[in-house]
SEZADO-64413 format. One record per residue (C-alpha): residue number from 1; x, y, z. Coordinates in nm, 2 decimals. Example, Ala and Ser with C-alpha at 12.3 -4.5 7.8 and 13.67 -1.06 7.14 Angstrom:
residues 2
R  num      c1      c2      c3
R    1    1.23   -0.45    0.78
R    2    1.37   -0.11    0.71
end
This chain:
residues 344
R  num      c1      c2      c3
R    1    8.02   11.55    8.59
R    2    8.02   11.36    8.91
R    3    8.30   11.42    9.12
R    4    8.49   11.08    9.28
R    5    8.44   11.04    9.64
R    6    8.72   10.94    9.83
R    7    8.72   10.80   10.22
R    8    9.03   10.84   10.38
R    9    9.04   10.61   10.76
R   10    9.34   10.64   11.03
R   11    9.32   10.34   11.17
R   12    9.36   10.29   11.54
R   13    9.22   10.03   11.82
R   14    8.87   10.18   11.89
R   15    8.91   10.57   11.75
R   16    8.85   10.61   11.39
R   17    8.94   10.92   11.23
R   18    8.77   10.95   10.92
R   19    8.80   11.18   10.61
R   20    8.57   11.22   10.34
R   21    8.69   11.39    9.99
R   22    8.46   11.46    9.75
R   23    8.72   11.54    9.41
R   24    8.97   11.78    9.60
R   25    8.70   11.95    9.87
R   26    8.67   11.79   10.21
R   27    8.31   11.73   10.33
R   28    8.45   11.64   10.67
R   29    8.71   11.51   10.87
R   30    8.59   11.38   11.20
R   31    8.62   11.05   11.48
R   32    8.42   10.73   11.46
R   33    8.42   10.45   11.71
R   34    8.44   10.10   11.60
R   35    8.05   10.05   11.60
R   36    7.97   10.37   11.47
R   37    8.23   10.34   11.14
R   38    8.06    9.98   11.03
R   39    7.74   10.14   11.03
R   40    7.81   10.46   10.84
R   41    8.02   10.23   10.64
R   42    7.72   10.05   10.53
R   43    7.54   10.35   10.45
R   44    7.78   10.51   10.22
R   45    7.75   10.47    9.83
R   46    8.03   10.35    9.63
R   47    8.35   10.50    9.68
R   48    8.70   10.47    9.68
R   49    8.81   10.37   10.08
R   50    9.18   10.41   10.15
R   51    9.42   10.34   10.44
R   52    9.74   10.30   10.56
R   53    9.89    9.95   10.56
R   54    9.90    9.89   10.90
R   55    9.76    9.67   11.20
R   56    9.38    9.59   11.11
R   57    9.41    9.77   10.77
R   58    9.29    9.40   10.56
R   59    9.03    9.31   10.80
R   60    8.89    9.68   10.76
R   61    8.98    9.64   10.39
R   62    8.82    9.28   10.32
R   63    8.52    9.46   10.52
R   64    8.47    9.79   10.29
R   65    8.53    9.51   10.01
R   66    8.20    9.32   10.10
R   67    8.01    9.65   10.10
R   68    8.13    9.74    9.74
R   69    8.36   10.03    9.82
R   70    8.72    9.99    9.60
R   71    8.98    9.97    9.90
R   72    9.37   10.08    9.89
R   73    9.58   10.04   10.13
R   74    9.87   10.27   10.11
R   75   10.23   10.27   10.32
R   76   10.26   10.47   10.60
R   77   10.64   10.58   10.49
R   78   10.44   10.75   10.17
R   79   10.19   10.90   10.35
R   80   10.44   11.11   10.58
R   81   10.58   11.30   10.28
R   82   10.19   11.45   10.26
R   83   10.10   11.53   10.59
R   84   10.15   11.90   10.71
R   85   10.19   12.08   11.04
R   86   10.16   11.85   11.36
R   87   10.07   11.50   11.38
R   88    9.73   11.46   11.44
R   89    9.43   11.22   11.41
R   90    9.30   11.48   11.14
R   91    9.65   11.57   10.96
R   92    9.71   11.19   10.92
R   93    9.37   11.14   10.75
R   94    9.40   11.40   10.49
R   95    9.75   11.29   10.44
R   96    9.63   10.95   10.35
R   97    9.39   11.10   10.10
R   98    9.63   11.32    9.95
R   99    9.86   11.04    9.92
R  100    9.65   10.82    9.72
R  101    9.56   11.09    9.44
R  102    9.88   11.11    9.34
R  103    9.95   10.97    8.99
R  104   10.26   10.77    9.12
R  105   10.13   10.68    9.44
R  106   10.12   10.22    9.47
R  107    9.93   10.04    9.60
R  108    9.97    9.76    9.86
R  109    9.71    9.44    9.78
R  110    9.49    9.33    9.98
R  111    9.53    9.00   10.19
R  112    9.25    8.73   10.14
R  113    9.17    8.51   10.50
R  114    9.39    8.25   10.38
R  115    9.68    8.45   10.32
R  116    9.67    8.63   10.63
R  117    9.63    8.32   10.84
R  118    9.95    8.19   10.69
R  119   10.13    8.49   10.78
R  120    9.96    8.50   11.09
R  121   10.17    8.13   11.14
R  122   10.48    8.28   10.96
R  123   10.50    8.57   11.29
R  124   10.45    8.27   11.54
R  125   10.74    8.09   11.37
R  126   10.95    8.37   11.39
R  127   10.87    8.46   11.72
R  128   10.94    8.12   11.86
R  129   11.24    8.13   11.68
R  130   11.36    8.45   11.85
R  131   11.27    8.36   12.15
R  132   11.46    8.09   12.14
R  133   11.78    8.23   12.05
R  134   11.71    8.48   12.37
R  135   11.66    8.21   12.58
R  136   12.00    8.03   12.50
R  137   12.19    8.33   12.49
R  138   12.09    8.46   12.83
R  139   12.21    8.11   12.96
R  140   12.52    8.13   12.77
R  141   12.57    8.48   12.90
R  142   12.44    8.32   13.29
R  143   12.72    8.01   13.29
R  144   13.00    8.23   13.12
R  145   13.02    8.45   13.41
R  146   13.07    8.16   13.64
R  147   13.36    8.09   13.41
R  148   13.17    7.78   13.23
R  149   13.17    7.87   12.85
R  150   12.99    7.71   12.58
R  151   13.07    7.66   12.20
R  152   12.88    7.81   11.94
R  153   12.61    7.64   11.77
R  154   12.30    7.48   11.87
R  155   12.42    7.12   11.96
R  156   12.69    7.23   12.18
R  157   12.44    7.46   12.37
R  158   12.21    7.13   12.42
R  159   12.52    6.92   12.52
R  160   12.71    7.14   12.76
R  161   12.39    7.25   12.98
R  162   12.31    6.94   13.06
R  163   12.69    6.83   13.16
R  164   12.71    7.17   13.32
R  165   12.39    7.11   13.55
R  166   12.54    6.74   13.62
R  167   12.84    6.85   13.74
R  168   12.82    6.92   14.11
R  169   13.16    7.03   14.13
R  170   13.15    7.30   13.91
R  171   13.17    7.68   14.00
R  172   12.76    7.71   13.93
R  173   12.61    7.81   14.30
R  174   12.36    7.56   14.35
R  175   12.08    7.85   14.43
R  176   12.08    7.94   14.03
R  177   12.12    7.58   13.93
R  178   11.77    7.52   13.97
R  179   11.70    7.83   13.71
R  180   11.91    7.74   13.46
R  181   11.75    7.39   13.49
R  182   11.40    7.59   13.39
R  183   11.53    7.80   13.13
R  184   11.69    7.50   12.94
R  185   11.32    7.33   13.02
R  186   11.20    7.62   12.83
R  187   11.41    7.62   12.57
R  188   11.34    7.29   12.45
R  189   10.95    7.37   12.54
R  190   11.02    7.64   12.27
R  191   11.20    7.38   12.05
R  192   10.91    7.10   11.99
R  193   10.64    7.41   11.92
R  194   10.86    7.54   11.69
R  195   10.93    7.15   11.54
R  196   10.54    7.10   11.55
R  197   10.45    7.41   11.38
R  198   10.70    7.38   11.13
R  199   10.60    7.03   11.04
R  200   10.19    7.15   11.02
R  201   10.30    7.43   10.83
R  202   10.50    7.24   10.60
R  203   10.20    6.94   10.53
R  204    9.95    7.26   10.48
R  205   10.20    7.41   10.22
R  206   10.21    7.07   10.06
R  207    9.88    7.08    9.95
R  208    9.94    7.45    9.87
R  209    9.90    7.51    9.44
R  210   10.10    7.82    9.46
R  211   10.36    7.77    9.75
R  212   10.44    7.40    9.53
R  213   10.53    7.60    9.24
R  214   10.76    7.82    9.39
R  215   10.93    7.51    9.56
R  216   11.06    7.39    9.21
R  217   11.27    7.68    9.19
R  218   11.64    7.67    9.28
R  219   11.72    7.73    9.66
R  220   11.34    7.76    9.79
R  221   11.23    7.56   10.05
R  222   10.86    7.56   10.25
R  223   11.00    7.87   10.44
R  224   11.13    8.08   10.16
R  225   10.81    7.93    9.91
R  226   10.55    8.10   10.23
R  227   10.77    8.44   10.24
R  228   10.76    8.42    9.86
R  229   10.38    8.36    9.83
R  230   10.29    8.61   10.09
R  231   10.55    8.91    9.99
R  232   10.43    8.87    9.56
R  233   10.04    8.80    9.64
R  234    9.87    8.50    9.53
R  235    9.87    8.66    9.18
R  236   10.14    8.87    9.20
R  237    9.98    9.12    9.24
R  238   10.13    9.34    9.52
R  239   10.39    9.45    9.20
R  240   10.32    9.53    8.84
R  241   10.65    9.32    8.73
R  242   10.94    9.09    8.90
R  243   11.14    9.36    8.87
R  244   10.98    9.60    9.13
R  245   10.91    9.25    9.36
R  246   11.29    9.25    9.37
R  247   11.33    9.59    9.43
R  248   11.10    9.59    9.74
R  249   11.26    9.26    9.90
R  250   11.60    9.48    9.82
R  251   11.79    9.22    9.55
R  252   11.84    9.48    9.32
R  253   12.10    9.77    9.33
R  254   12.06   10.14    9.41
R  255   12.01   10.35    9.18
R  256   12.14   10.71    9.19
R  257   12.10   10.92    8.88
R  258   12.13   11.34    8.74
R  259   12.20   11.48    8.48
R  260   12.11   11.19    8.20
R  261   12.42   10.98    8.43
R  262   12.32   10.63    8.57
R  263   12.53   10.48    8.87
R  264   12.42   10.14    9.03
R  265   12.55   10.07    9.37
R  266   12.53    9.79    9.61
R  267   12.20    9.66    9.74
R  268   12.00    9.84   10.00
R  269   12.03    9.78   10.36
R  270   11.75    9.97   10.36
R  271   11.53    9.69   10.24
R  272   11.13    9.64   10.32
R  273   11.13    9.29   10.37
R  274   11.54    9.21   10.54
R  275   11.39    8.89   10.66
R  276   11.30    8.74   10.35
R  277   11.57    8.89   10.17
R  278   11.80    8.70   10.41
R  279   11.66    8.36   10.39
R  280   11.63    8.40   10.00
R  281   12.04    8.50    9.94
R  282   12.10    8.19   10.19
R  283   11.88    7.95   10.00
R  284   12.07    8.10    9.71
R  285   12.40    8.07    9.86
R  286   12.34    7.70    9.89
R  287   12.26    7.68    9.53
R  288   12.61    7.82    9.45
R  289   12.80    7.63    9.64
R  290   12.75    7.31    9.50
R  291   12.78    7.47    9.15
R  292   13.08    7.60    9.23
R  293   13.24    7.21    9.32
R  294   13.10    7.03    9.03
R  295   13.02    7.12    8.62
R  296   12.67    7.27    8.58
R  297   12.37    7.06    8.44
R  298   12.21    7.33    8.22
R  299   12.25    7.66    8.13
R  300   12.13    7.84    8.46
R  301   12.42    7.65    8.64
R  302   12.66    7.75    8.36
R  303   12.56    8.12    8.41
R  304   12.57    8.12    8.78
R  305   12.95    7.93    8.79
R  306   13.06    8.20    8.53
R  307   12.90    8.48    8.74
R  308   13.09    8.33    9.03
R  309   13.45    8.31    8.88
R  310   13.35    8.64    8.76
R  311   13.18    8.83    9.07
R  312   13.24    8.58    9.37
R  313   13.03    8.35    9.56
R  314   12.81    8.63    9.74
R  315   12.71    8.83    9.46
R  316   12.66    8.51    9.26
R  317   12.41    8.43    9.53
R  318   12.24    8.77    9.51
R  319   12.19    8.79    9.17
R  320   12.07    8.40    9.17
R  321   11.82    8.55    9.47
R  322   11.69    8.85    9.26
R  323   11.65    8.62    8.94
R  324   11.47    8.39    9.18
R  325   11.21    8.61    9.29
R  326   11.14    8.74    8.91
R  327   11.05    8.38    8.81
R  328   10.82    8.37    9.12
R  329   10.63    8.64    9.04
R  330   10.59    8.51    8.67
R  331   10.47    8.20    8.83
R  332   10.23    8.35    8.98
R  333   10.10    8.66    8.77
R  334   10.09    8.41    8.49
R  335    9.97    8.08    8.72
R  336   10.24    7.87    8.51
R  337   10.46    7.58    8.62
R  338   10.85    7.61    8.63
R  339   11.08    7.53    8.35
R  340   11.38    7.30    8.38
R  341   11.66    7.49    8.26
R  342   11.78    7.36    7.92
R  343   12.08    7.08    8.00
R  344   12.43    7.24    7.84
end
């Protein structure tokens, strides 16, 4: 019987360390360069490729892809449980190979070009976001020792620096009011790329079959739709069921069990994706709120007003988030078209 053969990478920037498995035996376990792996790549016959989740690993994947090889990428935080003594090229390697053979070991899906050039977009967002807040903070903090304070909130932040600069009388030394001039400049620099790429984003996702779907459903907009598309796989396929697509976003409660006894606490702060968990509870929590002022229209609005006389707003929100996500990744997995909700 012919054994399987497995190739285990450890990716890196330009070292490669590379272990190959034939069933449970190790033929070798040794470093490639970035030239050198391609070509011995190529040469290799069928076999099962596998490596960590990490920088690089879907351009290496969609590369082992071409050639034939089946490809699994695997998260780092699963590997560590399987890697013994130090932490080495070659202990990481064998860890990843170990990791993979075991019968509950998942699986992360691999990201198509298109998928990973929208996330590629989604990290710029984010990073123009955050680097906006930085910049407006540190001002804030710069004027507020001066004894000049400014109101939360974005608008007052782009009124007061403005009258702040005006005013020559101030207590703003006139040597750092020429840099506070240039880090307003950049905040709104940072504003209109932010505003521009948010508006391309948003016609691209227009034209988007799967991201359109998952705007029909309650409290998803363009953003959440992206995170939603990107997290689930264009088929779904990153979970086997909504359920464990829940779970990993971290809208469904811990579970701590012995002895035959089930207890379900909150939900994890420990969650995999915070980010989109975030913005999906917020979308959510708008959602509820206008339930909660009016009578419901159909019979998902009932349940979510009786969940929130019942449980509160928050955990209304939560559970409308977690629900959320399962229907997305029917949507997907199944490539059908959301269902009003029956009118009560």
């Amino acid at each position: 019987m012919r054994k399987s053969i497995t190739i285990a990478i450890d990716l890196a920037k330009s070292s490669f360390q590379v272990c190959k498995l034939n069933g449970t035996s190790c033929e070798f376990n040794k470093s490639f360069t970035r030239n050198k792996l391609k070509s011995w790549l190529i040469q290799q016959p069928s076999a099962t490729v596998v490596m960590e989740a990490c920088a690089t690993a879907h351009y290496w994947g969609r590369f082992c892809s071409e050639l034939g090889h089946t490809v699994q990428l695997i998260a780092p935080k699963y590997v560590t449980a399987f890697r013994s003594g130090q932490k080495t090229d070659k202990n990481d390697a064998i860890a990843i190979a170990v990791a993979s053979q075991q019968p509950n070991a998942r699986f992360i899906a691999l990201k198509s070009v298109d998928e990973q050039a929208l996330q590629s977009i989604e990290r710029i967002r984010q990073h123009l976001n955050n680097s906006m807040t930085a910049t407006a903070n540190m001002a804030r903090a710069l004027v507020a020792e001066f004894g000049l304070e400014i109101p939360k909130g974005v608008s007052a932040f782009k009124r007061r620096i403005p009258e702040i600069l005006e005013d020559a009388e101030n207590t703003l030394p006139d040597i750092l009011r020429e840099h506070i001039a240039k880090t307003f400049d950049l905040y709104e620099t940072l504003s209109r790329q932010k505003d521009e790429l948010e508006s391309q984003l948003a016609n691209h996702l227009k034209c988007h079959e799967s991201c359109k779907k998952l705007e029909a459903l309650e409290g998803v907009g363009p953003v959440n739709a992206l995170g939603l598309y990107l997290s689930l796989g264009a088929t779904g396929g990153n979970f086997k069921n909504g359920r464990e697509a829940s779970a990993c976003i971290g809208l469904t409660p811990k579970q701590h069990s012995t002895g035959g006894k089930v207890v379900l606490l909150g939900i994890s702060k420990n969650a995999a994706q915070k980010r989109l968990r975030s913005n999906l509870i917020q979308g959510a929590l708008s959602v509820a709120r206008q339930v909660e002022k009016r009578e419901p229209k159909n019979q998902k609005e009932a349940w979510l007003k009786s969940l929130i006389h019942r449980a509160g707003l928050m955990k209304a929100a939560v559970a409308l988030a977690n629900k959320t996500t399962r229907t997305a990744w029917a949507l997907l997995h199944y490539g059908s078209e959301y269902q009003l909700p029956s009118t009560t």
